[in-house]
MOPAC internal coordinates of N, CA, C and O (Angstrom, degrees):
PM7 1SCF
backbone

  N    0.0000 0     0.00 0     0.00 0    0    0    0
  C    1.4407 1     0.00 0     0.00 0    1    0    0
  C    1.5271 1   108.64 1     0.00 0    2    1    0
  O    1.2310 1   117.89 1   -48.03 1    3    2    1
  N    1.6158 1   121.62 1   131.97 1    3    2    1
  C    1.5358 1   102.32 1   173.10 1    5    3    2
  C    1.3910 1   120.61 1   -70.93 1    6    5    3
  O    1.2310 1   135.11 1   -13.22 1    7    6    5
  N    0.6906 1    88.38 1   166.78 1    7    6    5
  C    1.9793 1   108.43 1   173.26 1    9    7    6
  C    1.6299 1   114.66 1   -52.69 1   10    9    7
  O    1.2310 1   116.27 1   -48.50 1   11   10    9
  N    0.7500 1   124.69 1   131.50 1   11   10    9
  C    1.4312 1   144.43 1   170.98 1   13   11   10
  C    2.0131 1    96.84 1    80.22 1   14   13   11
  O    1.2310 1   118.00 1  -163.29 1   15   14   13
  N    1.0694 1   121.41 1    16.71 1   15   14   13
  C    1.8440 1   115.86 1   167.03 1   17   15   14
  C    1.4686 1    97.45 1  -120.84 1   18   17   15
  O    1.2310 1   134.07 1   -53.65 1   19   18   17
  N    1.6755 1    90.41 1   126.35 1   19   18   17
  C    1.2907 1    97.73 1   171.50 1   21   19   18
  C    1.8402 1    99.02 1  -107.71 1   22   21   19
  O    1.2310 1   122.48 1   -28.60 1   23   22   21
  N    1.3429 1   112.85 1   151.40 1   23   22   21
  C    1.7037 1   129.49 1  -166.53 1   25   23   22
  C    1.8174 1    94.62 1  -103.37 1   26   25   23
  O    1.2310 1   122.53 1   -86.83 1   27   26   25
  N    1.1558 1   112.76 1    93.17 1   27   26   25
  C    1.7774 1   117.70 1   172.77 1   29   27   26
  C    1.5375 1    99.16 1   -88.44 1   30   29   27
  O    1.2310 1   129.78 1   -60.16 1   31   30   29
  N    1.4437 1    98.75 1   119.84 1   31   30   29
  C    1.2377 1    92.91 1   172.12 1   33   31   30
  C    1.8259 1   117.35 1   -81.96 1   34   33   31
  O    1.2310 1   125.57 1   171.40 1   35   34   33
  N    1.4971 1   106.91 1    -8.60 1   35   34   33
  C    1.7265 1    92.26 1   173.94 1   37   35   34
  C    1.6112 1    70.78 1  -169.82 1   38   37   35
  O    1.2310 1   128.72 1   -23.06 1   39   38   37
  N    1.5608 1   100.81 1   156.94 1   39   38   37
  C    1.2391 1   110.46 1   154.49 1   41   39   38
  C    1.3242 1   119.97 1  -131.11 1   42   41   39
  O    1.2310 1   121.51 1   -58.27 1   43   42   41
  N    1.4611 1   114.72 1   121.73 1   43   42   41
  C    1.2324 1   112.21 1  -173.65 1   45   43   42
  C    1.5943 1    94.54 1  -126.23 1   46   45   43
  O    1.2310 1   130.63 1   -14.57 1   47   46   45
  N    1.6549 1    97.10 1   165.43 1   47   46   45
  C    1.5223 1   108.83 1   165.97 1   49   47   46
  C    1.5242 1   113.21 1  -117.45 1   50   49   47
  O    1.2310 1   106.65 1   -34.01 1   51   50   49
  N    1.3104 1   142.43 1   145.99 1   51   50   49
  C    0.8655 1   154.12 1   140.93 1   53   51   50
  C    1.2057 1   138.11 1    -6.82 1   54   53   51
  O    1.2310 1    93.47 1   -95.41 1   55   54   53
  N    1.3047 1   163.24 1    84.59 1   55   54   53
  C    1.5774 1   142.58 1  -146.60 1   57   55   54
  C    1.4754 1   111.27 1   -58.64 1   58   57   55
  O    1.2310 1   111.12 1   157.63 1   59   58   57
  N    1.3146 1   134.33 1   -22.37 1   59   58   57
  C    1.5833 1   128.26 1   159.93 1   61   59   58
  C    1.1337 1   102.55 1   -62.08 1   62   61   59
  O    1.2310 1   107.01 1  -172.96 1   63   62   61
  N    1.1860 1   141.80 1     7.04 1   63   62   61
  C    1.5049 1   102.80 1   171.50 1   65   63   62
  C    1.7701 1   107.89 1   121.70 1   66   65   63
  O    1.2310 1   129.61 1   122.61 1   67   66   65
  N    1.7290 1    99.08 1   -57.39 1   67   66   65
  C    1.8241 1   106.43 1  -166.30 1   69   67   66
  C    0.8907 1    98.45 1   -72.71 1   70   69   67
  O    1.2310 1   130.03 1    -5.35 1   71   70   69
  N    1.7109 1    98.27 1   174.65 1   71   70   69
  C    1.6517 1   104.61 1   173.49 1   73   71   70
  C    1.6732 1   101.78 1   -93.50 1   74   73   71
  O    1.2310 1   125.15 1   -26.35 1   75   74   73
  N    1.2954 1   107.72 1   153.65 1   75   74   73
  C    1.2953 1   135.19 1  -170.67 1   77   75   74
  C    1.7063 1   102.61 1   -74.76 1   78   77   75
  O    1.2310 1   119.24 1   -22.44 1   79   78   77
  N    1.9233 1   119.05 1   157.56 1   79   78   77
  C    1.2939 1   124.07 1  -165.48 1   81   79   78
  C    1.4205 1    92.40 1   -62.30 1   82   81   79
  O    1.2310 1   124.76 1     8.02 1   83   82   81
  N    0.9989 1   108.47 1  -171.98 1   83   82   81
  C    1.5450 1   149.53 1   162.17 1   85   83   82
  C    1.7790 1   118.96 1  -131.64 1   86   85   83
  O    1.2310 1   123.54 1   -35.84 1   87   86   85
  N    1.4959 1   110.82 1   144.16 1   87   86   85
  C    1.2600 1    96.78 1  -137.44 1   89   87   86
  C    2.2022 1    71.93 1  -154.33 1   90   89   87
  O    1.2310 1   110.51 1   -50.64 1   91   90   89
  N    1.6308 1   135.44 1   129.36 1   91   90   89
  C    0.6945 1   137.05 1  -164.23 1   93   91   90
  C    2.0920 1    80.68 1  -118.63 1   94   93   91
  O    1.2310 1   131.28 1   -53.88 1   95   94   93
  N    1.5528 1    95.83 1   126.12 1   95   94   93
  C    1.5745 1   105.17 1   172.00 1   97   95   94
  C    1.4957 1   130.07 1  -100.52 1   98   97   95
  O    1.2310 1   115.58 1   -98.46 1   99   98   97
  N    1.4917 1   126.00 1    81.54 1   99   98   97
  C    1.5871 1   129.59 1  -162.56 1  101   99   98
  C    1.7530 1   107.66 1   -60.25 1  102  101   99
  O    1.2310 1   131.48 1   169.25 1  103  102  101
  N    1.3635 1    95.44 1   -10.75 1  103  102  101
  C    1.9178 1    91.44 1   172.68 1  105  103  102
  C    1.5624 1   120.19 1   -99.09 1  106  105  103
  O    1.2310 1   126.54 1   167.95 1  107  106  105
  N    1.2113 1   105.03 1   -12.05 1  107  106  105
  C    1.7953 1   136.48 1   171.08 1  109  107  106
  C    1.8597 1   130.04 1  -101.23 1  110  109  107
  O    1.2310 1   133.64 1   157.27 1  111  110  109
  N    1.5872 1    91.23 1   -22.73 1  111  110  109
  C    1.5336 1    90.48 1  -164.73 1  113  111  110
  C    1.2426 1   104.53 1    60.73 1  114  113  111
  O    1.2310 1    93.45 1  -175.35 1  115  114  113
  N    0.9058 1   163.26 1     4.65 1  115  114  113
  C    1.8227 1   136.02 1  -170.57 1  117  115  114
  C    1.6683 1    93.88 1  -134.53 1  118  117  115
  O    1.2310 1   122.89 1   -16.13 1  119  118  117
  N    1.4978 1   112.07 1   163.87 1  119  118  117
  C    0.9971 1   138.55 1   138.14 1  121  119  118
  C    1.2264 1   139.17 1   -25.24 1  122  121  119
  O    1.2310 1   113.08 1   -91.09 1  123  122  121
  N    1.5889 1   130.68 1    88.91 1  123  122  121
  C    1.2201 1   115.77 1  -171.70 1  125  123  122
  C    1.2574 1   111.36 1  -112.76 1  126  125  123
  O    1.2310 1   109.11 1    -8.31 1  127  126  125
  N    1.3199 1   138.00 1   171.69 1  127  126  125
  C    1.9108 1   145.62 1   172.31 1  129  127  126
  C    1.3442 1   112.51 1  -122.05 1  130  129  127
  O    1.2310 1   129.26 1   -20.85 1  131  130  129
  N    1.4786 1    99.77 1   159.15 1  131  130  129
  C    1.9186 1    91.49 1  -163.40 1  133  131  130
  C    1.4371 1   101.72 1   -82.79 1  134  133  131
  O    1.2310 1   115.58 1  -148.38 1  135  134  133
  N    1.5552 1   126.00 1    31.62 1  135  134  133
  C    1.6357 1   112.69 1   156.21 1  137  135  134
  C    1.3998 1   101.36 1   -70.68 1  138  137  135
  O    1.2310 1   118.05 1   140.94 1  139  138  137
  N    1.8189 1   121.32 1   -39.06 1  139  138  137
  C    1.1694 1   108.37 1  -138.58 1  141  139  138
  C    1.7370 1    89.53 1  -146.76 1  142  141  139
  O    1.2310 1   119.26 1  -102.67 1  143  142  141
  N    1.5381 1   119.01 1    77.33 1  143  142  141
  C    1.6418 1    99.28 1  -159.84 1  145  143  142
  C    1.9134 1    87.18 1  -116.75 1  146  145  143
  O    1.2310 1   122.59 1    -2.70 1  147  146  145
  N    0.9634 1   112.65 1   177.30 1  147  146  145
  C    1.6231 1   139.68 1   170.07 1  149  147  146
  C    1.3262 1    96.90 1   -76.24 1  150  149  147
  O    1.2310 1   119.61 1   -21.17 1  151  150  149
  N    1.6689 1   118.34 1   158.83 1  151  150  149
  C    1.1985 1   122.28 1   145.47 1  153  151  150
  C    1.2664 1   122.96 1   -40.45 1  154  153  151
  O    1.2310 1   119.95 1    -8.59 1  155  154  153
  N    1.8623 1   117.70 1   171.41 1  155  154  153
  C    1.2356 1   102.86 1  -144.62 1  157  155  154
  C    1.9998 1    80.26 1   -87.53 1  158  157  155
  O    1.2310 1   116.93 1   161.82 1  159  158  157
  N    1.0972 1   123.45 1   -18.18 1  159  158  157
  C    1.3624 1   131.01 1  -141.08 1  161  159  158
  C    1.4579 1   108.08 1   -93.64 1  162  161  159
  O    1.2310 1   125.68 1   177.23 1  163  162  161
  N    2.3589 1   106.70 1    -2.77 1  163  162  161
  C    1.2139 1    97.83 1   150.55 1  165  163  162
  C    1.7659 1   126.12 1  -111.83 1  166  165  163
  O    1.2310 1   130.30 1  -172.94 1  167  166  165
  N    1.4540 1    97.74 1     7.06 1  167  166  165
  C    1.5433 1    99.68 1   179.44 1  169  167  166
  C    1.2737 1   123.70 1   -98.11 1  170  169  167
  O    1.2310 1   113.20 1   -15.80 1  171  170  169
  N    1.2493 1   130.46 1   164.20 1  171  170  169
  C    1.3802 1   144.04 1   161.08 1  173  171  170
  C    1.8765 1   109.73 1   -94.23 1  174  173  171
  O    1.2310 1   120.50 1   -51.47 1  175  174  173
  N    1.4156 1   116.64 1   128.53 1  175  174  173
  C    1.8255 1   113.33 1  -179.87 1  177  175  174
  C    1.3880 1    92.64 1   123.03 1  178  177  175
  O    1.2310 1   134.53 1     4.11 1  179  178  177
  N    1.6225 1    89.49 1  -175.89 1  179  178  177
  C    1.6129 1   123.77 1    10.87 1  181  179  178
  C    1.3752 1   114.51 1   -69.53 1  182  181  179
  O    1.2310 1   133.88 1   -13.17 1  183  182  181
  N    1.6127 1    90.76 1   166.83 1  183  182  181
  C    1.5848 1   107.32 1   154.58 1  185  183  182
  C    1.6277 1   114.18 1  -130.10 1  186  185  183
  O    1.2310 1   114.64 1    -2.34 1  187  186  185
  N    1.3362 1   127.76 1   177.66 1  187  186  185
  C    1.1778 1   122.83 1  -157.05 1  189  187  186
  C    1.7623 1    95.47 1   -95.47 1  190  189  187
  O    1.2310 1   122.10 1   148.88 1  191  190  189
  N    1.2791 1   113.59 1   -31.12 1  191  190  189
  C    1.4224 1    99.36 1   158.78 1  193  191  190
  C    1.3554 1   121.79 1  -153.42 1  194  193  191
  O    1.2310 1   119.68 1    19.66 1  195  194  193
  N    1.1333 1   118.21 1  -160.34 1  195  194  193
  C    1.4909 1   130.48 1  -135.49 1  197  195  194
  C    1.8341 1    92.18 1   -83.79 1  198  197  195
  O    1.2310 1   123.73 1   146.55 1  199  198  197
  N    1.6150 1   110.45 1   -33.45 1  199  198  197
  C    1.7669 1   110.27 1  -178.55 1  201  199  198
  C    1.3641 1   106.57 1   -73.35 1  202  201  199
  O    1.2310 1   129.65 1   155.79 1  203  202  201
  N    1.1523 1    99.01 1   -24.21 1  203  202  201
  C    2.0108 1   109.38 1  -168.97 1  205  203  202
  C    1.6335 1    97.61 1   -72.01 1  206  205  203
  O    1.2310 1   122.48 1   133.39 1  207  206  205
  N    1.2041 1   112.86 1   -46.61 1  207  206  205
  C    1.4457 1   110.17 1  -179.68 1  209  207  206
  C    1.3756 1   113.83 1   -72.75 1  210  209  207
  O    1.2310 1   112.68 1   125.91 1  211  210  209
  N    1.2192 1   131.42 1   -54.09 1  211  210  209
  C    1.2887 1   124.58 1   170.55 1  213  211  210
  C    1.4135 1   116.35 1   -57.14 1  214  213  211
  O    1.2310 1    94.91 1  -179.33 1  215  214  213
  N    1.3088 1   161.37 1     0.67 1  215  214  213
  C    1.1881 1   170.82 1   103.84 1  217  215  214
  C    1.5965 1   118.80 1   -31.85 1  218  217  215
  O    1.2310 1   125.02 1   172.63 1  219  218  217
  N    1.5570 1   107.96 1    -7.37 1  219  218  217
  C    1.7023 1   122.23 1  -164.64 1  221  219  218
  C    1.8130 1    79.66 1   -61.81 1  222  221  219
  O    1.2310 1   113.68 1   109.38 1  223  222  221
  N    1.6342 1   129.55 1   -70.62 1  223  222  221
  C    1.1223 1    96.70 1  -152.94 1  225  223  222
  C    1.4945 1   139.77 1   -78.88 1  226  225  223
  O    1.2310 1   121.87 1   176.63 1  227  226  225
  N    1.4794 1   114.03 1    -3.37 1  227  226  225
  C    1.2102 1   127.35 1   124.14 1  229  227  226
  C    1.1386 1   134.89 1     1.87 1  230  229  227
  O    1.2310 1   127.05 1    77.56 1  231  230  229
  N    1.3908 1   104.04 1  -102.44 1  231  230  229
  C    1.5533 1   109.87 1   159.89 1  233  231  230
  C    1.3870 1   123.77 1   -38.02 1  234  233  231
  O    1.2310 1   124.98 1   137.21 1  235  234  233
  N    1.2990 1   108.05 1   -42.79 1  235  234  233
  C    1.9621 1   103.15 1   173.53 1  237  235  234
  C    1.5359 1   116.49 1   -60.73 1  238  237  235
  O    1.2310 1   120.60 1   139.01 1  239  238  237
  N    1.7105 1   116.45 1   -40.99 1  239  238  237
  C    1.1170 1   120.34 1  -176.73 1  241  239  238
  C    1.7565 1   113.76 1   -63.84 1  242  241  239
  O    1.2310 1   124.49 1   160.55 1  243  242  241
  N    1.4317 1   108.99 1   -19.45 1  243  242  241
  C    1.5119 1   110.76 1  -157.85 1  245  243  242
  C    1.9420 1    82.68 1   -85.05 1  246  245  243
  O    1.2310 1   125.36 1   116.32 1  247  246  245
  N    1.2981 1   107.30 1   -63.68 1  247  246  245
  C    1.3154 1   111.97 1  -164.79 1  249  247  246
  C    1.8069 1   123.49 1   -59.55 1  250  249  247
  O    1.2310 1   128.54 1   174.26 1  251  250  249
  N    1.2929 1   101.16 1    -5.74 1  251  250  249
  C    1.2481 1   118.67 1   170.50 1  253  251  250
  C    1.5275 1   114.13 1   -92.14 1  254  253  251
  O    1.2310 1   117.60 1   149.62 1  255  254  253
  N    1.3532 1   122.18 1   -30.38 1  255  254  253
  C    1.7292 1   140.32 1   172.89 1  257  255  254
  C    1.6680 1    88.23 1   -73.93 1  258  257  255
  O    1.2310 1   101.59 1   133.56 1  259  258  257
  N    1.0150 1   151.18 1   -46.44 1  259  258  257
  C    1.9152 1   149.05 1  -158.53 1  261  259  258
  C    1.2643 1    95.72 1   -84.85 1  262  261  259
  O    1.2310 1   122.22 1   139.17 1  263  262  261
  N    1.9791 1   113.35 1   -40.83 1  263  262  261
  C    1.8203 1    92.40 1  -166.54 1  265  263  262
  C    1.7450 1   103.70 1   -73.14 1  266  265  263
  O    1.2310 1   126.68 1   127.96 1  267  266  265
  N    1.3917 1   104.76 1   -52.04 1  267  266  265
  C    1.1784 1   122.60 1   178.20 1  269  267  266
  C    1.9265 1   109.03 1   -27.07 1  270  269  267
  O    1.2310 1   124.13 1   116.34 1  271  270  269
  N    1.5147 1   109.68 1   -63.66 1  271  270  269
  C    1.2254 1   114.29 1   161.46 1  273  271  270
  C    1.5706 1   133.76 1   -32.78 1  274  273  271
  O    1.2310 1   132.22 1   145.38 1  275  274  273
  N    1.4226 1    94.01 1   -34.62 1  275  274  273
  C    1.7308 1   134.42 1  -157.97 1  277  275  274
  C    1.8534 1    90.62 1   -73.73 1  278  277  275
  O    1.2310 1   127.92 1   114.48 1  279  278  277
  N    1.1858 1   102.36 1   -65.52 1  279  278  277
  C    1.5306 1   147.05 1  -178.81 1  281  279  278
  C    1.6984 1    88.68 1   -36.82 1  282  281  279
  O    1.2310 1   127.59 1    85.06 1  283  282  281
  N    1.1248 1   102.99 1   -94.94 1  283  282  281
  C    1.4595 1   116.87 1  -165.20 1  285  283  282
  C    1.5772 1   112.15 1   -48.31 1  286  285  283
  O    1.2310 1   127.10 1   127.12 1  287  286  285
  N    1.3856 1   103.95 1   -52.88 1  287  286  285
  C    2.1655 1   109.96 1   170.00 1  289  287  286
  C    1.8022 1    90.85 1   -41.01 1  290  289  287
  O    1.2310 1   113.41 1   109.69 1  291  290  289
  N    0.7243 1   130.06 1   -70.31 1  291  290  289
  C    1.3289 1   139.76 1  -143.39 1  293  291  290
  C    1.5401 1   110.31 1   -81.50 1  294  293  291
  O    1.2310 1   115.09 1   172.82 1  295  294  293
  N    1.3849 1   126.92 1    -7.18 1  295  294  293
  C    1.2472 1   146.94 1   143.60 1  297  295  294
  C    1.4988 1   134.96 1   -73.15 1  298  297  295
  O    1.2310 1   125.43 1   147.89 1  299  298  297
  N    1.6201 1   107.17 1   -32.11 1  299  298  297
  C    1.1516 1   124.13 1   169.62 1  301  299  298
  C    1.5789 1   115.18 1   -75.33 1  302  301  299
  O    1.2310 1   118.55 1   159.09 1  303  302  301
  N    1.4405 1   120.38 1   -20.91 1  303  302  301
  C    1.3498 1   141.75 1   164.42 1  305  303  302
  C    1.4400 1   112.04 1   -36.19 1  306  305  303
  O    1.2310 1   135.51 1    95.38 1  307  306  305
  N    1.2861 1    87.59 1   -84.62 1  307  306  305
  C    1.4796 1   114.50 1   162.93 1  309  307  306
  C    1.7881 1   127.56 1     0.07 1  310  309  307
  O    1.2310 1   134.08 1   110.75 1  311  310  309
  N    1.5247 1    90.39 1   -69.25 1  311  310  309
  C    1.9012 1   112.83 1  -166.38 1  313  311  310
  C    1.5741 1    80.55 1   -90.15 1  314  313  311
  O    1.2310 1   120.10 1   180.00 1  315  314  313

């Protein structure tokens, strides 16, 4: 996808009023909302919006590089 387009797969709002999750789809790649989301067992979320979700794997990759980091400091302890 280029840079700066995000791919909504539906946009819906909520009957209160808010806007509805955002929901990142690993069997879709795209962006989905809870009008229209994947099982839970292919998404990442919610998130509060539509960039937050598309950035989901991102964020997984970063926080997986810190534990990993986490991991190893904390091994080196050890010896």
């Amino acid at each position: 996808m280029a840079a700066g387009l995000i791919a909504v797969h539906s946009d819906h709002m909520s009957d209160d009023g808010r806007g509805g999750q955002y929901y990142w789809c690993t069997r879709h790649h795209r962006v989905e909302t809870d009008a229209d989301v994947c099982p839970a067992k292919h998404v990442l979320g919610p998130y509060a919006s539509a960039a937050d979700a598309e950035n989901a794997l991102q964020r997984v990759q970063q926080r997986n590089e810190a534990w990993e980091a986490e991991d190893a400091r904390w091994a080196g302890e050890g010896s």
